[in-house]
Residue frames as qw, qx, qy, qz and C-alpha x, y, z in Angstrom:
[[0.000, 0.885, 0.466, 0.000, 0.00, 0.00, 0.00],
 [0.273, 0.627, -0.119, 0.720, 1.07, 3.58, -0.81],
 [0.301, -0.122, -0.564, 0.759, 1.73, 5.61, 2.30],
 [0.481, -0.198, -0.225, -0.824, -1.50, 7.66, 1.52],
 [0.747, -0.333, -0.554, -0.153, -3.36, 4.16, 2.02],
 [0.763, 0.062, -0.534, 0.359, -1.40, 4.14, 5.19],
 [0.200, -0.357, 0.192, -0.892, -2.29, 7.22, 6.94],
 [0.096, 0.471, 0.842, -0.243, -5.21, 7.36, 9.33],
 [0.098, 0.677, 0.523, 0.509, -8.08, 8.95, 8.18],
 [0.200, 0.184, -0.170, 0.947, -7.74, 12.44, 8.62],
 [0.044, 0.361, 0.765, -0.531, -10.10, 14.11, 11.52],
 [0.261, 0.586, 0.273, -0.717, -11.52, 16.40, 9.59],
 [0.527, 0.152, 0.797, 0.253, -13.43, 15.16, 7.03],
 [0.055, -0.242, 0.457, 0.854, -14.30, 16.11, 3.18],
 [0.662, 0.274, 0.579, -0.390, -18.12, 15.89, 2.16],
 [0.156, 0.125, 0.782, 0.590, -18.48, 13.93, -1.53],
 [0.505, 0.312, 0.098, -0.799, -21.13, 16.30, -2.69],
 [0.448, 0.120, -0.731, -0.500, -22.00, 13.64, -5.93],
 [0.538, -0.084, -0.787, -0.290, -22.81, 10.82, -3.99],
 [0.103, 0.162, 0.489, -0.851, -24.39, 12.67, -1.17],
 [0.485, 0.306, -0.087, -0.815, -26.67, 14.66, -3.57],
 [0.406, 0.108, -0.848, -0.323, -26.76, 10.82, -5.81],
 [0.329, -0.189, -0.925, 0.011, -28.41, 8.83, -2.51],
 [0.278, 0.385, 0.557, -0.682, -30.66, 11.29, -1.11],
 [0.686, 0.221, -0.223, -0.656, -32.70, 11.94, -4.86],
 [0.361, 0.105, -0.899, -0.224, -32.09, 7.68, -4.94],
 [0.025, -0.420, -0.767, 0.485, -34.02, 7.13, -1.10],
 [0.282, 0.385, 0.216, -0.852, -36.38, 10.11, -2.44],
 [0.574, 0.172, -0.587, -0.544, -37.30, 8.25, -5.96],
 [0.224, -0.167, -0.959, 0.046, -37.46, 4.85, -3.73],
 [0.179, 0.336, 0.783, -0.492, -40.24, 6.31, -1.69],
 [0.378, 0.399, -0.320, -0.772, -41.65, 8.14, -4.93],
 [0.373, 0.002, -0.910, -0.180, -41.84, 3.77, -6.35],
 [0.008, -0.286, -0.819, 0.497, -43.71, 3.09, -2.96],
 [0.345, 0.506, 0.457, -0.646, -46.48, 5.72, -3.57],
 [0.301, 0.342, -0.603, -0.656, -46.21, 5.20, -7.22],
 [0.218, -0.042, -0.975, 0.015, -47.47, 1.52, -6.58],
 [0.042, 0.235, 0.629, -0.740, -49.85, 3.04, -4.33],
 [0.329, 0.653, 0.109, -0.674, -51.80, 5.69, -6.50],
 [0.218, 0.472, -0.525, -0.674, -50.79, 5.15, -10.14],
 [0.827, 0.197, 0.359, -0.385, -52.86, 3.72, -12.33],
 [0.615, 0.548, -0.559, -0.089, -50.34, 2.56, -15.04],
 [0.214, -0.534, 0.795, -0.192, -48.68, 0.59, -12.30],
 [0.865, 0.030, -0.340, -0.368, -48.18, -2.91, -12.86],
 [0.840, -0.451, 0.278, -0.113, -47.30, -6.11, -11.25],
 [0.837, 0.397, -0.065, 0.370, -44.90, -7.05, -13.97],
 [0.039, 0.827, -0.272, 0.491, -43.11, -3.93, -12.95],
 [0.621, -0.585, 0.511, -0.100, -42.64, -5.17, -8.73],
 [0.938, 0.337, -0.013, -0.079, -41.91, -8.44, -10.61],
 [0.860, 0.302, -0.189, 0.366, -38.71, -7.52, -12.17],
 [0.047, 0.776, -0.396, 0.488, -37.74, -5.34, -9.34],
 [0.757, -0.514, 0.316, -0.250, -37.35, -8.67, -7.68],
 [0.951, 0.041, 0.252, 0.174, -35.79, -10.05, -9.58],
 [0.638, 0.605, -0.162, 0.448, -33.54, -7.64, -10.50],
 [0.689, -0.572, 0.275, -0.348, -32.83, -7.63, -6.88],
 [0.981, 0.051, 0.183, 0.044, -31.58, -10.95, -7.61],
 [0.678, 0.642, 0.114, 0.339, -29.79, -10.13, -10.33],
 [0.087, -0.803, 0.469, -0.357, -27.42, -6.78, -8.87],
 [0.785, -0.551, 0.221, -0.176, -27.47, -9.33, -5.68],
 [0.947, -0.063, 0.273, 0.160, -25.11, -11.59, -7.54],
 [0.651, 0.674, -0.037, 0.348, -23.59, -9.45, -9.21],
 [0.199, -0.798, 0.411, -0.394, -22.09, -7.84, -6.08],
 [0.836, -0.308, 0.409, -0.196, -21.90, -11.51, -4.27],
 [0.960, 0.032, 0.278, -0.023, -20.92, -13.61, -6.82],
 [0.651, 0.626, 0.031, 0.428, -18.96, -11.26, -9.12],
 [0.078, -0.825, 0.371, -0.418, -17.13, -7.77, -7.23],
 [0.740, -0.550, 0.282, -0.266, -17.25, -10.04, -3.88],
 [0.886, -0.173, 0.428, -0.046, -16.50, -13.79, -4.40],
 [0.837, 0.278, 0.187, 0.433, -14.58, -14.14, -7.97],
 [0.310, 0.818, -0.062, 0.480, -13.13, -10.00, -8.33],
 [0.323, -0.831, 0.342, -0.296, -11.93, -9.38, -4.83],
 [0.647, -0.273, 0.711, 0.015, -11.28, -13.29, -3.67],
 [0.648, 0.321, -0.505, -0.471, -10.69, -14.69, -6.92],
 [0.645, 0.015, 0.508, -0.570, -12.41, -17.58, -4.93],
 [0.671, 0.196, 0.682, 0.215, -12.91, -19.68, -8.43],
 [0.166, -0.201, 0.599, 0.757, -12.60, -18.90, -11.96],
 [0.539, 0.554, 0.506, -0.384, -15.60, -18.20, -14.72],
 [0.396, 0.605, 0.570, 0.390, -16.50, -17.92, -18.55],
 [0.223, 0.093, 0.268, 0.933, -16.38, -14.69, -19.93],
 [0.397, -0.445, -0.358, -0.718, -20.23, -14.10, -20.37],
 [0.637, -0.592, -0.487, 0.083, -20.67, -14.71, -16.78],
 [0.604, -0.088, 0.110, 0.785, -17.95, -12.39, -16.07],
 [0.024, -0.281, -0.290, -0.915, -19.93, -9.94, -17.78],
 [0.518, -0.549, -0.580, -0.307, -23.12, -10.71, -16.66],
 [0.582, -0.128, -0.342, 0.726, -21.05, -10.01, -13.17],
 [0.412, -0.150, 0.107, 0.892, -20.26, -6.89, -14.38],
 [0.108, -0.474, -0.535, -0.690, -23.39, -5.70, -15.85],
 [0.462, -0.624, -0.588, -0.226, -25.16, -6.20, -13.07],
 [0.569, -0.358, -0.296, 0.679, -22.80, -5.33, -10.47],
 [0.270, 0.184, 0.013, 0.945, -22.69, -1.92, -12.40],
 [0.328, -0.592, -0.425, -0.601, -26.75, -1.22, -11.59],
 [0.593, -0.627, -0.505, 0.011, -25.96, -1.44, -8.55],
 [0.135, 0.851, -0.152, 0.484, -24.14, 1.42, -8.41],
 [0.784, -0.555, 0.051, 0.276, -21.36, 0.32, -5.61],
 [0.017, -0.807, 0.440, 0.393, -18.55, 1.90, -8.02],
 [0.693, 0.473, -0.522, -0.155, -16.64, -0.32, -10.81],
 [0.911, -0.408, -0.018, -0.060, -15.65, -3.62, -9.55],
 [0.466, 0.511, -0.281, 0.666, -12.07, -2.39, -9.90],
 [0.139, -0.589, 0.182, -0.775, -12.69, 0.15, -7.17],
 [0.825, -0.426, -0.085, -0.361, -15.03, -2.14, -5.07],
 [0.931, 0.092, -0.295, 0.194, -12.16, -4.85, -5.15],
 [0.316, 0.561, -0.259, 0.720, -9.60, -2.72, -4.41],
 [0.436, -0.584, 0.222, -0.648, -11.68, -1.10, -1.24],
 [0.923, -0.296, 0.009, -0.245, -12.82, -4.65, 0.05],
 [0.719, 0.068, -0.405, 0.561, -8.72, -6.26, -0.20],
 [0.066, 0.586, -0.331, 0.736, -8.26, -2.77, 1.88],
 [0.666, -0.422, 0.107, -0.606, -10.58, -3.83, 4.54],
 [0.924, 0.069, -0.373, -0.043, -9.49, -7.19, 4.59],
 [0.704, 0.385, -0.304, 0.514, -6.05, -6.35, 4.91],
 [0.104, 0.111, -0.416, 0.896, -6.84, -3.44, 8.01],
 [0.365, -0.665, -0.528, -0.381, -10.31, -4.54, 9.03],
 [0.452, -0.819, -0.287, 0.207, -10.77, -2.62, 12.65],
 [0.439, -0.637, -0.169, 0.611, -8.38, -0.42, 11.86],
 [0.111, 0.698, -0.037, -0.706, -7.89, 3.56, 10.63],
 [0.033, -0.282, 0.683, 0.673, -6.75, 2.33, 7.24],
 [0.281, 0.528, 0.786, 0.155, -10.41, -0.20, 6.82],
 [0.216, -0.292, -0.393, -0.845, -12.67, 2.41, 4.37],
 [0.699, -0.401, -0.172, -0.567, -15.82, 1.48, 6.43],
 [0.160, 0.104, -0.799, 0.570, -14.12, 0.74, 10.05],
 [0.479, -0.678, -0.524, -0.189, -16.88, -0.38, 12.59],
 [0.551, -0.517, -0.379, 0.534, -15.01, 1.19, 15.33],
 [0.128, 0.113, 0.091, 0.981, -15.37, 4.36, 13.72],
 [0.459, 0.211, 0.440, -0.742, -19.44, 3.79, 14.63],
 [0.379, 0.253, 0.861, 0.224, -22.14, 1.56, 12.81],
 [0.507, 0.843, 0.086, -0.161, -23.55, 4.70, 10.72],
 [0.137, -0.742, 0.541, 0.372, -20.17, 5.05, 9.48],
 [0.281, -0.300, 0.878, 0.245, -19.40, 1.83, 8.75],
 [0.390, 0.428, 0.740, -0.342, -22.76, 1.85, 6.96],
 [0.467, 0.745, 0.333, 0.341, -23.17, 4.56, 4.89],
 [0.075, 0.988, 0.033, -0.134, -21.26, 7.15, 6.01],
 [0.317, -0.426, 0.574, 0.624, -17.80, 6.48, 4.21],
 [0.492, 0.514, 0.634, 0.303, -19.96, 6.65, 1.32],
 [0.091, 0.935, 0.341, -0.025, -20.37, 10.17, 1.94],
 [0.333, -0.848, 0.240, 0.334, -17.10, 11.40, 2.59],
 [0.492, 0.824, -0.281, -0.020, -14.08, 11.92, 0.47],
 [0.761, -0.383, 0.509, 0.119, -11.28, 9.13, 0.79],
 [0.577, 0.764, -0.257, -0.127, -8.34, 10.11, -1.88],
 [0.343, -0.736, 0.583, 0.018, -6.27, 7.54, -0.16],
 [0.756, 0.096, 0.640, 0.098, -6.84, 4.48, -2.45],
 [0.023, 0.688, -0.469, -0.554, -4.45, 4.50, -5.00],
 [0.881, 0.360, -0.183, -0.246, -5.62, 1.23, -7.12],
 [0.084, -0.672, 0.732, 0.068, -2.29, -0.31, -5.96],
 [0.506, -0.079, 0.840, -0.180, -3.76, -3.69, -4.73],
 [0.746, 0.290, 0.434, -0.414, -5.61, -4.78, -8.38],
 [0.100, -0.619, 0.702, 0.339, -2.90, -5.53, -10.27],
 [0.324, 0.209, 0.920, 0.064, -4.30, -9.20, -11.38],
 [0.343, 0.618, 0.700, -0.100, -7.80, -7.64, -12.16],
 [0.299, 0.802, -0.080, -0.511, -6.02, -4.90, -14.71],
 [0.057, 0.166, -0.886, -0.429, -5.09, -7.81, -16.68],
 [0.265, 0.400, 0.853, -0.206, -8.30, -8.23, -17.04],
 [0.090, -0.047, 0.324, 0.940, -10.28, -6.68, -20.10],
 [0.183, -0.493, -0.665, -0.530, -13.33, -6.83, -19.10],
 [0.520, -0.618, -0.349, 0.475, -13.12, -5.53, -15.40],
 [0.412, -0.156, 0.275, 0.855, -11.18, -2.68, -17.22],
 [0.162, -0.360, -0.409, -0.823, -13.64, -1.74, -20.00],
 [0.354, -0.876, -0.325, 0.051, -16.65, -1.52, -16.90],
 [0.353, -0.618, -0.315, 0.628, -14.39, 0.21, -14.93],
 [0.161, -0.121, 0.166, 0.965, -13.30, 2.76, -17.88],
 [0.237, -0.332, -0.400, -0.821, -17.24, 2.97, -19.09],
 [0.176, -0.390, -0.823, 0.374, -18.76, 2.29, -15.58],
 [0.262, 0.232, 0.387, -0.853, -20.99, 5.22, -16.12],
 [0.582, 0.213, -0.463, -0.634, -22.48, 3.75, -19.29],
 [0.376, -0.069, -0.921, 0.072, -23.08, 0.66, -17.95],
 [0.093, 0.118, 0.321, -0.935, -25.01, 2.63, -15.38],
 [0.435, 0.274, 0.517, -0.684, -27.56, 3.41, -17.19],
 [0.438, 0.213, -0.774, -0.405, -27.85, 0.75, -19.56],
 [0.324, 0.054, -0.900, 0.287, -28.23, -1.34, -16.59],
 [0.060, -0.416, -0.587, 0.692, -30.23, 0.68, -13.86],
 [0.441, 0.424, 0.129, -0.781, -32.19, 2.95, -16.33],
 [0.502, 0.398, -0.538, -0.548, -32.51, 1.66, -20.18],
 [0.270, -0.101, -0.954, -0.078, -33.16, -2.27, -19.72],
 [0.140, 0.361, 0.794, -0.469, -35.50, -1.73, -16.69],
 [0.230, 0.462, 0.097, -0.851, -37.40, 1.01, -19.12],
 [0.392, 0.273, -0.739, -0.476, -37.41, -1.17, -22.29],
 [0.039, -0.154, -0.957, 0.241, -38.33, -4.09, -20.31],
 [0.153, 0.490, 0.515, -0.686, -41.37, -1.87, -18.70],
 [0.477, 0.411, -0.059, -0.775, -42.73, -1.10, -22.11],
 [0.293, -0.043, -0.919, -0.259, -43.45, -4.64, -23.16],
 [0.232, -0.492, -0.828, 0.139, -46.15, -4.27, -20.39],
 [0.117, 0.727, 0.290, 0.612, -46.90, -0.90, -20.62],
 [0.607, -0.782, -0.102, 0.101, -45.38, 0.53, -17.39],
 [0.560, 0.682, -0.159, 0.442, -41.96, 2.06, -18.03],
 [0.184, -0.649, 0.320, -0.666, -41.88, 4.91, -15.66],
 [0.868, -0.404, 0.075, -0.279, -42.94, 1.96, -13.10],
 [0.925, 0.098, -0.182, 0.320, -40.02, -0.52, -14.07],
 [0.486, 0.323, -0.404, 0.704, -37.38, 2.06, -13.60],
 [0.322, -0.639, 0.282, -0.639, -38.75, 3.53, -10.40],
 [0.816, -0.495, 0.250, -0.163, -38.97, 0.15, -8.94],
 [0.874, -0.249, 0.153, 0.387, -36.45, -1.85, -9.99],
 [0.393, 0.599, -0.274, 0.642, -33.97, 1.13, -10.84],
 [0.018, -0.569, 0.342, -0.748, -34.31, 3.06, -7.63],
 [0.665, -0.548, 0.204, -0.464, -36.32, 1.03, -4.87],
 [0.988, 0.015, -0.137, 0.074, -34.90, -1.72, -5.60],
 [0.468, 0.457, -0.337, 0.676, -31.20, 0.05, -5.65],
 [0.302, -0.689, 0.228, -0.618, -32.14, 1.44, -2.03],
 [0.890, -0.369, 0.055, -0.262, -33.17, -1.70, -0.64],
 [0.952, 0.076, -0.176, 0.238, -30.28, -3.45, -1.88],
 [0.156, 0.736, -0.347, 0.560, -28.06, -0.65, -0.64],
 [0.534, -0.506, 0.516, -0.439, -28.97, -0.99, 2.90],
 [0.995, -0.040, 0.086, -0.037, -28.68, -4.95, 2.30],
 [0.776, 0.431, -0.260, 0.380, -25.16, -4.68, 1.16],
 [0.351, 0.482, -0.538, 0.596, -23.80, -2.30, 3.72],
 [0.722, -0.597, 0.263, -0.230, -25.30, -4.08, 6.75],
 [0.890, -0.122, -0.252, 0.359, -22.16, -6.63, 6.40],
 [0.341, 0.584, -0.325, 0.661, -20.15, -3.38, 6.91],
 [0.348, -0.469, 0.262, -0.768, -22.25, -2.51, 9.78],
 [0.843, -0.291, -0.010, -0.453, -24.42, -5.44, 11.18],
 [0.831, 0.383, -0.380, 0.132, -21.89, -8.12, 10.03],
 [0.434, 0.478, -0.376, 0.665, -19.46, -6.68, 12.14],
 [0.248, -0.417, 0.430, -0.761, -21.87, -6.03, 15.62],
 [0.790, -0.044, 0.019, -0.611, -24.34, -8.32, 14.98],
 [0.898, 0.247, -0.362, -0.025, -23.75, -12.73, 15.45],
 [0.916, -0.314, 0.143, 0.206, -21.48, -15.57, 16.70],
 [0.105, -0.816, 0.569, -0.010, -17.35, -15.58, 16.56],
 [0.932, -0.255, 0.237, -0.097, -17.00, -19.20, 16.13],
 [0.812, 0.534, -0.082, 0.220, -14.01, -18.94, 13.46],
 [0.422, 0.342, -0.112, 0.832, -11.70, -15.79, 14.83],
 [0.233, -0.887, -0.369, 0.149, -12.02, -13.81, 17.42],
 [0.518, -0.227, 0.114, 0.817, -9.03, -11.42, 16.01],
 [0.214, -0.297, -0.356, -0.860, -11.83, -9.07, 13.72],
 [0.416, 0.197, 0.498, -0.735, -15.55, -8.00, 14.51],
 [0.548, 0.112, -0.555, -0.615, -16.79, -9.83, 11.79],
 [0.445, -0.231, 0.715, -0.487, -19.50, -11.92, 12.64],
 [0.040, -0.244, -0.934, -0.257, -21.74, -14.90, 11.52],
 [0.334, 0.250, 0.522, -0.744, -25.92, -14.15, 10.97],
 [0.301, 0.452, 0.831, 0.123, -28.52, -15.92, 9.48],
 [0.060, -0.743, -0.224, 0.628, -29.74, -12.28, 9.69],
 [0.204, 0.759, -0.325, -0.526, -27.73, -10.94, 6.92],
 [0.272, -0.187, 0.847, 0.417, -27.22, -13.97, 5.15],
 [0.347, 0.454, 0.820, -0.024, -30.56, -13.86, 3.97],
 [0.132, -0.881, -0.200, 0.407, -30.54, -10.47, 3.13],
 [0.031, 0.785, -0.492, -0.375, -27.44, -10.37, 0.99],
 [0.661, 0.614, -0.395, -0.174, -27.50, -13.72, -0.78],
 [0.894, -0.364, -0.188, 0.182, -26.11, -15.59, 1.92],
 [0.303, 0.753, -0.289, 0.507, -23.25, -12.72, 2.32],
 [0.578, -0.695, 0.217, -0.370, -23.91, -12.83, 6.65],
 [0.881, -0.463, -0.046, 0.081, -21.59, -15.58, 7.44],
 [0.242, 0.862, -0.330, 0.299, -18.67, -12.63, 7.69],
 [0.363, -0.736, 0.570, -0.041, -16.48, -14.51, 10.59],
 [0.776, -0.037, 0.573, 0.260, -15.94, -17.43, 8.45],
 [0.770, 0.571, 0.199, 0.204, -15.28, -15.63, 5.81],
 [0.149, 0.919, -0.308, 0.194, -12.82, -13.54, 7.11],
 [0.748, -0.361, 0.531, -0.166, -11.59, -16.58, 8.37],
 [0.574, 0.041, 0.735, 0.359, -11.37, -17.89, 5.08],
 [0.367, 0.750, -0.018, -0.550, -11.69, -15.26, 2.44],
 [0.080, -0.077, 0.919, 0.379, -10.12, -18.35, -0.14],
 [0.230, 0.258, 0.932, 0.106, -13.04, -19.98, 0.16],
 [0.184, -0.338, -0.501, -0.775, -15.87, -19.57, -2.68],
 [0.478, -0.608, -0.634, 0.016, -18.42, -20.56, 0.40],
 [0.172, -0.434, 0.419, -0.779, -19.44, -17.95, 3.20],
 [0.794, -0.268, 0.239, -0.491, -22.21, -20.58, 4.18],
 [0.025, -0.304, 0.952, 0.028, -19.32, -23.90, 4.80],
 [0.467, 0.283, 0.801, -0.244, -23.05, -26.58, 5.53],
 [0.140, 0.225, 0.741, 0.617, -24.88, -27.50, 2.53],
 [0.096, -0.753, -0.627, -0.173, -28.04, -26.33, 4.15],
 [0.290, -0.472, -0.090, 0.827, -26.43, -22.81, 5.29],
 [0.474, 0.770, 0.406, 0.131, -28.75, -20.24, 3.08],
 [0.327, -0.463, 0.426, 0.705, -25.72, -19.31, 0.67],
 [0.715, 0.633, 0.285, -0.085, -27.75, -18.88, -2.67],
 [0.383, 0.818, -0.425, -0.052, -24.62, -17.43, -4.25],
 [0.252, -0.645, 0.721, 0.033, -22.73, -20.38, -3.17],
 [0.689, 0.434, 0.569, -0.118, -25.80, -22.94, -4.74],
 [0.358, 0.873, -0.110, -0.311, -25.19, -20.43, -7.55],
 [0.125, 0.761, -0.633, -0.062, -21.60, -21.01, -8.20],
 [0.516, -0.154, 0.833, -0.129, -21.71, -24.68, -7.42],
 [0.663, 0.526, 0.412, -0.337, -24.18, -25.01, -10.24],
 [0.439, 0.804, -0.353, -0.190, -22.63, -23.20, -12.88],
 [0.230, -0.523, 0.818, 0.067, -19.72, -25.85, -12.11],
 [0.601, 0.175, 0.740, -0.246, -21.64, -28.37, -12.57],
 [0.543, 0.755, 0.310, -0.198, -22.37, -26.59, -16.21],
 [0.708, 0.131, 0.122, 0.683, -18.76, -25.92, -16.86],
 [0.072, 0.908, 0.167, 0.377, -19.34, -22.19, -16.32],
 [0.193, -0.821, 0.464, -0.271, -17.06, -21.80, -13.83],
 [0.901, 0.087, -0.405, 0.128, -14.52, -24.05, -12.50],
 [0.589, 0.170, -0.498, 0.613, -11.51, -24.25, -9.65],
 [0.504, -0.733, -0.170, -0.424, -13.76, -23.54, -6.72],
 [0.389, 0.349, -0.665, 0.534, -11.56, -23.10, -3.75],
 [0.787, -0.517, -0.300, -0.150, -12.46, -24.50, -0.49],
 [0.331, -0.708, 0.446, -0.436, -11.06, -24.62, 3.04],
 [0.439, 0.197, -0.876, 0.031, -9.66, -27.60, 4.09],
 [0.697, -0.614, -0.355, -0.100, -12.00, -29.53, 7.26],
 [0.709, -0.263, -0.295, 0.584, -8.71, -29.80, 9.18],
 [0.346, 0.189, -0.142, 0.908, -7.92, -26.29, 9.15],
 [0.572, -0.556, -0.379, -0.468, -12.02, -25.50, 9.66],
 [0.819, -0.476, -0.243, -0.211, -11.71, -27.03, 12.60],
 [0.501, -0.212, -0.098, 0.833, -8.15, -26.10, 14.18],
 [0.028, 0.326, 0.109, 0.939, -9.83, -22.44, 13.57],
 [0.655, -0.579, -0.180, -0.450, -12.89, -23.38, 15.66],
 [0.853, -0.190, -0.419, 0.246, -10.54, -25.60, 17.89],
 [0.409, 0.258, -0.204, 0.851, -8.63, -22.24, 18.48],
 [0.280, -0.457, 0.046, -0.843, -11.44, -20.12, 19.69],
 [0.830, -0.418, -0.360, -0.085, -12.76, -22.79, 21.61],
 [0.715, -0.007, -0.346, 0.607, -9.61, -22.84, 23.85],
 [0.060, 0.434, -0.028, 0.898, -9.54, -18.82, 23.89],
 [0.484, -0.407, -0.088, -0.770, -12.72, -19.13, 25.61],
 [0.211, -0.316, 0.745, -0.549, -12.05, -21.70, 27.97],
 [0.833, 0.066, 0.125, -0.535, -14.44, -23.81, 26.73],
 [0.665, -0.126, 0.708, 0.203, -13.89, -28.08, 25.95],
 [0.149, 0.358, -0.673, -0.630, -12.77, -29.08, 22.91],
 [0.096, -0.196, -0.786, -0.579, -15.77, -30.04, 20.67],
 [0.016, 0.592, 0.736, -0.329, -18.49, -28.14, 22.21]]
């Protein structure tokens, strides 16, 4: 990391007017969708529809793509999944998965401390949304070195605004005139949908991190919750995964609800993706065998 990265964050922050001014008119259009659904007679059901499913859709793109193969390169994929990744990932307006990657190896690398972007000990609005708001010129792109050999991570990141709103405005609008509801499609699944999934993505920053069990590591605040795993795609079991940020799995039990880990398991199965990396049991368990001990508790309880 540059020596920027390496500072602490300075006391006296820098507000980011853009993406201030960007998520209050986004929470003001989501509750605009709500009474739109309410009152409007064009509104259709096709419309909630694909704002559930495109709900879905972002979901994995942030989970399966930025998260699990761009930050942890976790297993390998196909191009057009890759994209598909990347498309979505871009509607969900979290920055280019360059940038995203980048932040999330930062956090990894200095979770609890000055250097993490969205530190929980800085408070759980912070670590929520408010390093969204502020100005943070201290990531220098050092750490993505792998994913600029990459030419499709590259072309999002250099047209990530056109993806935008290909993604978040033009499909959902096209879509929305096949059933005659446009102005419906993009207000819900552009903007309510983009709210909801906001606050679903940055409770692991926040909840993840206050909320749940320790059974992997007690050396981070990252925790385990059914809570947020449901919520994010199975994203919530955060102390095994910072426990094991190798592994393509955050939910290690087949019946753990990891849809993005069902997801990726599948596609294997389809040749879409291949060299899924796993934790080993033995180490699993010399990581639980460790905290057990810490806590003074017998081994295998």
């Amino acid at each position: 990391m540059t020596s920027a990265q390496n500072a602490t964050r300075p006391a006296r922050r820098e507000l980011d007017l853009v993406n201030t001014i960007f998520l209050s008119v986004s929470h003001t259009l989501a509750i605009v969708a709500i009474l739109y659904m309410i009152f409007a007679d064009a509104f259709s059901w096709w419309s909630l529809g694909l704002g559930i499913v495109y709900f879905a859709l972002c979901g994995l793109g942030i989970t399966g793509g930025y998260h699990r193969l761009f930050s942890h390169p976790t297993y390998r994929a196909r191009g057009f999944l890759r994209l598909f990744y990347l498309f979505f990932g871009a509607a969900s307006i979290q920055n280019s998965a360059l940038k995203w990657s980048s932040d999330h190896r930062i956090h990894h690398g200095k979770v609890d401390q000055p250097e993490d972007p969205y530190n929980i000990n800085e408070g759980f609005w912070w670590a929520h949304v408010g390093w969204v708001l502020f100005k943070d010129d201290r990531n220098q792109l050092t750490n993505v070195k792998d994913l600029e050999r990459d030419p499709l991570v590259m072309f999002q990141h250099r047209h990530y605004l056109a993806f935008i709103v290909l993604s978040m405005a033009v499909l959902p609008f096209g879509l929305g005139l096949i059933w005659g509801d446009p102005i419906g499609a993009v207000l819900i699944a552009g903007f309510l949908r983009l709210v909801v999934q906001w606050h679903a993505t940055f409770s692991i920053n926040s909840v993840a991190h206050k909320i749940g069990t320790r059974p992997y590591s007690t050396k981070n605040s990252a925790r385990d919750s059914i809570i947020t795993a449901v919520i994010t795609l199975g994203e919530g079991y955060h102390n095994y995964h910072h426990a094991f940020q190798g592994d393509y799995r955050n939910g290690i039990r087949w019946w753990h609800f990891d849809p993005t880990k069902w997801f990726v398991w599948t596609c294997s199965k389809l040749k879409i993706t291949w060299d899924l990396k796993r934790a080993s049991a033995e180490a699993i368990e010399r990581a639980k065998a460790t905290v057990r001990a810490e806590r003074g508790l017998p081994m295998g309880s």
